[in-house]
Structure formats: structure tokens, C-alpha cells
C-alpha positions as CSV (number, residue, x, y, z in Angstrom):
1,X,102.7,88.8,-21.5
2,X,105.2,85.8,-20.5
3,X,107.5,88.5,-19.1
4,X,104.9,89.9,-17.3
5,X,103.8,86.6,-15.8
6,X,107.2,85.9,-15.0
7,X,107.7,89.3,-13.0
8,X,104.3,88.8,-11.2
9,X,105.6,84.9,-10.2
10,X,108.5,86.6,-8.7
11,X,107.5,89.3,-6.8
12,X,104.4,86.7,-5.1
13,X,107.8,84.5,-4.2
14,X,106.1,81.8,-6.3
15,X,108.5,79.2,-5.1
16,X,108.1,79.6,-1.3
17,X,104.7,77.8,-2.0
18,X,107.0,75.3,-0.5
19,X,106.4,76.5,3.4
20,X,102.3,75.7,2.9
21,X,102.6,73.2,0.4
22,X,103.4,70.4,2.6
23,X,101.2,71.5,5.8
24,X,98.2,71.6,3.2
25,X,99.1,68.0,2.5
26,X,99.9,67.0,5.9
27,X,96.2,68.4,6.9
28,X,95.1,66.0,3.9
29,X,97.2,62.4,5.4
30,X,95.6,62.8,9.2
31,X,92.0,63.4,7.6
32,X,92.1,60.4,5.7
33,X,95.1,58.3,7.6
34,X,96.4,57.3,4.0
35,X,97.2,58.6,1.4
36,X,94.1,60.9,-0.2
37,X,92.9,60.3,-4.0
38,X,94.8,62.2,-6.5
39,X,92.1,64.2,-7.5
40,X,92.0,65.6,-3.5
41,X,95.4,66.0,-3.8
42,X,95.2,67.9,-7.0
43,X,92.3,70.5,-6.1
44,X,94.2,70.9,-2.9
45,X,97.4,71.7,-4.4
46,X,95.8,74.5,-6.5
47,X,93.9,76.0,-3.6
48,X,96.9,76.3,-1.9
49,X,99.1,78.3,-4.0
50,X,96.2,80.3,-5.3
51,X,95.5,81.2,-1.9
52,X,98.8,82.2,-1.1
53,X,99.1,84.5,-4.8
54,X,96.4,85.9,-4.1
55,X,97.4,86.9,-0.2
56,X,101.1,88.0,-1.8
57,X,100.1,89.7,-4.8
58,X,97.4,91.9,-2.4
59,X,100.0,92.1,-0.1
60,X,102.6,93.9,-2.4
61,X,99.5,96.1,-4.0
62,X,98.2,97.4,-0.8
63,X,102.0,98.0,0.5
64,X,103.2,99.6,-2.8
65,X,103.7,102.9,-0.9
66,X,105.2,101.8,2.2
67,X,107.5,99.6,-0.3
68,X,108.7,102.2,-2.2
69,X,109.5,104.2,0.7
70,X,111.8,101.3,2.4
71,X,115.4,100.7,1.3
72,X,115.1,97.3,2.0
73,X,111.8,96.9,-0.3
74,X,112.0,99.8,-2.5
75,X,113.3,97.7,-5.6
76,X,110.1,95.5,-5.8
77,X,108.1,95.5,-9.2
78,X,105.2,97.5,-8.0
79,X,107.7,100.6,-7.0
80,X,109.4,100.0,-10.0
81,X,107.2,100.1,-11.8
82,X,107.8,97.2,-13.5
83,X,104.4,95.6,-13.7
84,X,101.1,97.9,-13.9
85,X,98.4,97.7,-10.6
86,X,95.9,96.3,-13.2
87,X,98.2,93.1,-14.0
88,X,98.3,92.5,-10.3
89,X,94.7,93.5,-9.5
90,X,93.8,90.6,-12.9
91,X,96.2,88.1,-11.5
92,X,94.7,88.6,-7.8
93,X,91.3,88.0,-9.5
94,X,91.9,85.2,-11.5
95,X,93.8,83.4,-8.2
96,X,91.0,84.0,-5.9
97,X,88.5,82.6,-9.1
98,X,90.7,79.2,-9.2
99,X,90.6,79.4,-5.3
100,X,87.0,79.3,-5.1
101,X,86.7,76.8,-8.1
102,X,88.9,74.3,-6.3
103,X,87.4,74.6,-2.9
104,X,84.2,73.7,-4.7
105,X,85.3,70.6,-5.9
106,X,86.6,69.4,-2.9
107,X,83.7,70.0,-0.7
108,X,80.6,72.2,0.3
109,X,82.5,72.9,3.8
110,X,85.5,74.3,2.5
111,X,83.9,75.8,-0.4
112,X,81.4,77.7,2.0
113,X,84.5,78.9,4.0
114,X,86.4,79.8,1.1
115,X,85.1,83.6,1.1
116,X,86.0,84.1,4.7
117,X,89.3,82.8,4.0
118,X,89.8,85.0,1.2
119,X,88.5,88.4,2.9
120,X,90.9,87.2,6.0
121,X,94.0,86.4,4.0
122,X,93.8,90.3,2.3
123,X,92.6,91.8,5.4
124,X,96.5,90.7,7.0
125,X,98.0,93.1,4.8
126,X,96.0,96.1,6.7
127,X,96.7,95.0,10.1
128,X,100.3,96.3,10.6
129,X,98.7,100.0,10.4
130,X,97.1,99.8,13.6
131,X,98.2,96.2,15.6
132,X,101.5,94.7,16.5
133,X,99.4,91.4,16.4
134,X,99.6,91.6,12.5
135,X,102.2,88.7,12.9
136,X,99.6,86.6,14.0
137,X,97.3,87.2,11.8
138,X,99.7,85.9,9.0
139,X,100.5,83.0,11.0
140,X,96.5,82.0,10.7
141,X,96.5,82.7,7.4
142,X,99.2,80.3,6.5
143,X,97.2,77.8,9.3
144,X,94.6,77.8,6.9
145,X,96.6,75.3,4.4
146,X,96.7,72.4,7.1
147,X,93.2,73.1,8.6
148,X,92.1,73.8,4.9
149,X,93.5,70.4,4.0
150,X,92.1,68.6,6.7
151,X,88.2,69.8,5.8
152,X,89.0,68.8,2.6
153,X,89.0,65.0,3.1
154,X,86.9,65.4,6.4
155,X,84.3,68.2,6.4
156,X,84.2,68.3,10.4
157,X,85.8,70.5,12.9
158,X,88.0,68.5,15.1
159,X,90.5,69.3,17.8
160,X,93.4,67.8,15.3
161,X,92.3,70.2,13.0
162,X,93.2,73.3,15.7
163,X,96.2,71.8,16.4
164,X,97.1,72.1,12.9
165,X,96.0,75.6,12.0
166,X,97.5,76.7,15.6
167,X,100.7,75.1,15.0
168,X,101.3,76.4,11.9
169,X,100.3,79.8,13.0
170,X,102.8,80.2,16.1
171,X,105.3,78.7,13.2
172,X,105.0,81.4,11.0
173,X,104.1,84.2,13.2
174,X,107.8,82.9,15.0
175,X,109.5,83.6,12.0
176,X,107.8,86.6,11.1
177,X,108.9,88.2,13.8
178,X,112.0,87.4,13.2
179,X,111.8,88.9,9.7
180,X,110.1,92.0,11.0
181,X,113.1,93.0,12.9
182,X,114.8,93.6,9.9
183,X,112.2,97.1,9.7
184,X,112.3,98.0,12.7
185,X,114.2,101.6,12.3
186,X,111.6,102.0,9.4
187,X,108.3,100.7,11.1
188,X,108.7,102.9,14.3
189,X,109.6,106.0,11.6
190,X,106.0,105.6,9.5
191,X,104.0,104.4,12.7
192,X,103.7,101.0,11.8
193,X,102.8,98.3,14.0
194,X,104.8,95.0,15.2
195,X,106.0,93.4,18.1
196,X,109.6,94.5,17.5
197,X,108.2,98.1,17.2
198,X,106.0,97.5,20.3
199,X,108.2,95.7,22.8
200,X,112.2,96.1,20.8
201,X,113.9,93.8,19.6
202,X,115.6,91.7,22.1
203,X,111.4,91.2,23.5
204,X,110.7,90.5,20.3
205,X,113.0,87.4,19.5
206,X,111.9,86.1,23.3
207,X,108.7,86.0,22.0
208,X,109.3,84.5,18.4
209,X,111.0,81.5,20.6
210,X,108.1,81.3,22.6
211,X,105.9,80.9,20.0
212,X,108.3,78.5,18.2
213,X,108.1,76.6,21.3
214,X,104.2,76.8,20.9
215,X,104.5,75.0,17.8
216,X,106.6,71.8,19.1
217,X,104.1,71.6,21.6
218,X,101.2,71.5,19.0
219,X,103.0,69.5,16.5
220,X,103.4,67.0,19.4
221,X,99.6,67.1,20.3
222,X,99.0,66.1,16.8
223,X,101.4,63.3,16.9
224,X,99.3,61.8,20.4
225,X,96.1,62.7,19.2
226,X,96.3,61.0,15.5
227,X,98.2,58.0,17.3
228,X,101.0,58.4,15.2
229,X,103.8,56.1,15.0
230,X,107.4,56.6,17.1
231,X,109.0,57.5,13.5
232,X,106.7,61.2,13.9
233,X,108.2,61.7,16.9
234,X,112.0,60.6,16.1
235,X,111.4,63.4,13.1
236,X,109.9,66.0,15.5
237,X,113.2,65.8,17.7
238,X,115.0,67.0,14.7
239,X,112.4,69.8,13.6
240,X,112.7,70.8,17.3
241,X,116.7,71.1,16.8
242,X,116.1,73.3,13.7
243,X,113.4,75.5,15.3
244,X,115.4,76.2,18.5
245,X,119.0,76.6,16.3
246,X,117.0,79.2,14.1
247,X,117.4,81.5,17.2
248,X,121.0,80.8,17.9
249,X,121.7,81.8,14.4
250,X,119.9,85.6,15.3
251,X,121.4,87.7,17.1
252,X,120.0,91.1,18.8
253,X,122.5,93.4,16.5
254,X,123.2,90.9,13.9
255,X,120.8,89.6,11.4
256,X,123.6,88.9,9.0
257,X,122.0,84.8,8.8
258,X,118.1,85.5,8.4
259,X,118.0,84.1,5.1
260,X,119.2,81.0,6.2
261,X,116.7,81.0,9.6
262,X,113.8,82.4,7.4
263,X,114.0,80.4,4.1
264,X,116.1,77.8,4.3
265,X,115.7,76.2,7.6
266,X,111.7,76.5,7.5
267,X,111.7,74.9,4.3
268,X,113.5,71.9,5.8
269,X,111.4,72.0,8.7
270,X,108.3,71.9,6.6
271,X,109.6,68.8,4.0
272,X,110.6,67.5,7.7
273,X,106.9,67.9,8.8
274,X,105.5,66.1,5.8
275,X,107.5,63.2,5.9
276,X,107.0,62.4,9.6
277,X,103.3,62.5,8.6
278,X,104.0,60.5,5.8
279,X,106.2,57.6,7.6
280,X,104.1,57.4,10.2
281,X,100.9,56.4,8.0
């Protein structure tokens, strides 16, 4: 059973909880302008990663064929058949069930949007059959954390809370596109949608800047709009730096660096996020 939990862990990337992790919290420390209780913190915490399992391991289940079919995704655990579609259709279930438990002891706002949030988060995984938008669809499902983290401690929509979801979204729907471009010989072969498919590739790295730009801009409406001290902003210069130098690392023809654009750098630019919250209050 451990192995199995350990296999499921993996293929869900249970350790890049680190990209939503600190937006979730960052949603939390503007609500409240301190630091939240620990019990906030806590229930927070476990919505977020069972959000994101249950998004991942739905994700791989729905995309089992498509995986099995691509070089670069053919050695996942579902084509290999390493883990049964019932062990990932119980651990989807059981995520979604701590999901909903800890969105109802945070608040009746959040736990009343929970659903929505779940049926949206699965419903991603369809969208690259039939829209090259799909890449912004993920990036709103990641916005979720920080707009999720923010009704937690204050059950009210806000313009700060927007900013937040829509920051996060260009963010990841940036780097996703990025990412994508790594399938594009294979998404144009089985008719599936992106924006490198849609516009090529060159279009499509034009657009993940623009969106990367889209979330400076956002990240900076946050820091005016909370009245955040000049320690957010000194921070923000640098997550700029990174954002733009992610695109100087990819090239049209090469992608040789993605793994350090894609992982490494966006989990610095995330801890980077969080603590220019965190100074700053």
C-alpha cells in the first residue's frame, strides 16, 4: 500500500505543491494584514495540496491515453501500468473529501465555492481537446490558491482578491506555455489544442512574455492597493529579473534549459513572492 502511495505522490508531483503553497498563504497575510491563526493556516495548507492532487491525479487519469501515446510522457505510472485507475480514482476521492472538509472549516464562503472549484479544476484537463485557451484555464486554477486564501480569512470579494487570482493565472498560464512547446510536434499530430499549436512557437513564447508581463503588473497592483511597504517592491524588482530571464533562457529551437525556467526559477519566484508579503506586514 505504502509503495502504492508513494507512486501516486510521484506521478501528482507531490513536491511542486511548492508553486501554490506560498500564493495560498500570501492570499491569507493581505486578508488579515498579519499573520493568520494557525488553525487558518493549517486548514488552508490542506486545501491547497488537496486541491492540487486532486487536479493532478484527474489530470494523469483523464490523459492516460494521450500519455501513453507521447515519448515524452509515455513512462508515467498510469501507461505503465504501474498503479491501477481505481487507486487513482480512491485517492482523487479521498483529496477532493479533505478539500471540501477543510473549506468547511475555514468558512461558509469558501466552503460554498468549493464544488465549483473542484468541477473547474478537473474540467482543465478536457479543455486542450477543443481550445488553445486550456493554458488559461490552468493558470485560474492555480489562481484559485491566492483568491482561495484570501476568502478564507475575509469572506468578501475584493479587487485585491482579482489581482491575486489574475496574477497568478498569467504566471502560470506564462509558463505553461512555455512547457507546452515541448509537445508541439505531438499536439498538432493528435489534434490537440494550445497556443503553440495555434499560433507556432516563436507566437507562442511572445505571448508567455506577455502574460509574464501581465503578472508584474498585477503583482504590482497588489503591492499599491494593500499599501504595502517599499521592501514588496525592492523584492518585486528581483521576481521581475527572474520572470523576464526565464525567457532569455528559451530559445525558439532550443529548450535544452526548461527545467530550470519551469521548476526552478518559478519556485524561487514563488518563496520570493511570499516573503515580500511577509516583510512588508
Amino acid at each position: 500500500m505504502f509503495k502504492k502511495i508513494k507512486i501516486i505522490l510521484d506521478m501528482v508531483k507531490f513536491q511542486h505543491s511548492i508553486f501554490a503553497l506560498p500564493f495560498a498563504f500570501i492570499g491569507a497575510f493581505l486578508a488579515e494584514n498579519k499573520i493568520p491563526k494557525i488553525n487558518k493556516l493549517f486548514w488552508i495548507l490542506t486545501a491547497t495540496v488537496a486541491a492540487r492532487n486532486v487536479a493532478m491525479a484527474f489530470n494523469r487519469l483523464v490523459d492516460k491515453d494521450i500519455d501513453a501515446k507521447n515519448p515524452r510522457t509515455k513512462h508515467r505510472a498510469l501507461p505503465k501500468g504501474l498503479i491501477s485507475e481505481n487507486w487513482v480514482i480512491g485517492f482523487i476521492i479521498f483529496c477532493a473529501l479533505v478539500f471540501l472538509f477543510s473549506a468547511y472549516n475555514l468558512n461558509k464562503l469558501v466552503f460554498y465555492l468549493s464544488p465549483f472549484v473542484l468541477i473547474f479544476i478537473m474540467f482543465y484537463s478536457y479543455t486542450k481537446r477543443f481550445s488553445w485557451l486550456s493554458h488559461i484555464f490552468l493558470g485560474i486554477s492555480d489562481g484559485f490558491a491566492p483568491f482561495g486564501g484570501y476568502l478564507a480569512i475575509k469572506p468578501k470579494f475584493s479587487i485585491l482578491s482579482f489581482l491575486l487570482l489574475f496574477g497568478v493565472a498569467f504566471w502560470v498560464a506564462g509558463f505553461d506555455i512555455i512547457y507546452s512547446c515541448l509537445d508541439y510536434e505531438f499536439d498538432k499530430k493528435e489534434g490537440l489544442y494550445s497556443i503553440p499549436v495555434r499560433f507556432g512557437v516563436r507566437n507562442a513564447l511572445y505571448i508567455s512574455l506577455f502574460f509574464h508581463i501581465l503578472t508584474i503588473v498585477c503583482l504590482y497592483l497588489i503591492g499599491k492597493i494593500a499599501l504595502l511597504k517599499p521592501i514588496y517592491f525592492y523584492i518585486l524588482i528581483i521576481i521581475s529579473f527572474l520572470l523576464i530571464f526565464e525567457h532569455f533562457l528559451i530559445k525558439e529551437n532550443n529548450f535544452s534549459l526548461i527545467n530550470l525556467a519551469f521548476f526552478k526559477i518559478n519556485g524561487i519566484i514563488s518563496i520570493f513572492a511570499f516573503l515580500a508579503v511577509l516583510l512588508s506586514i
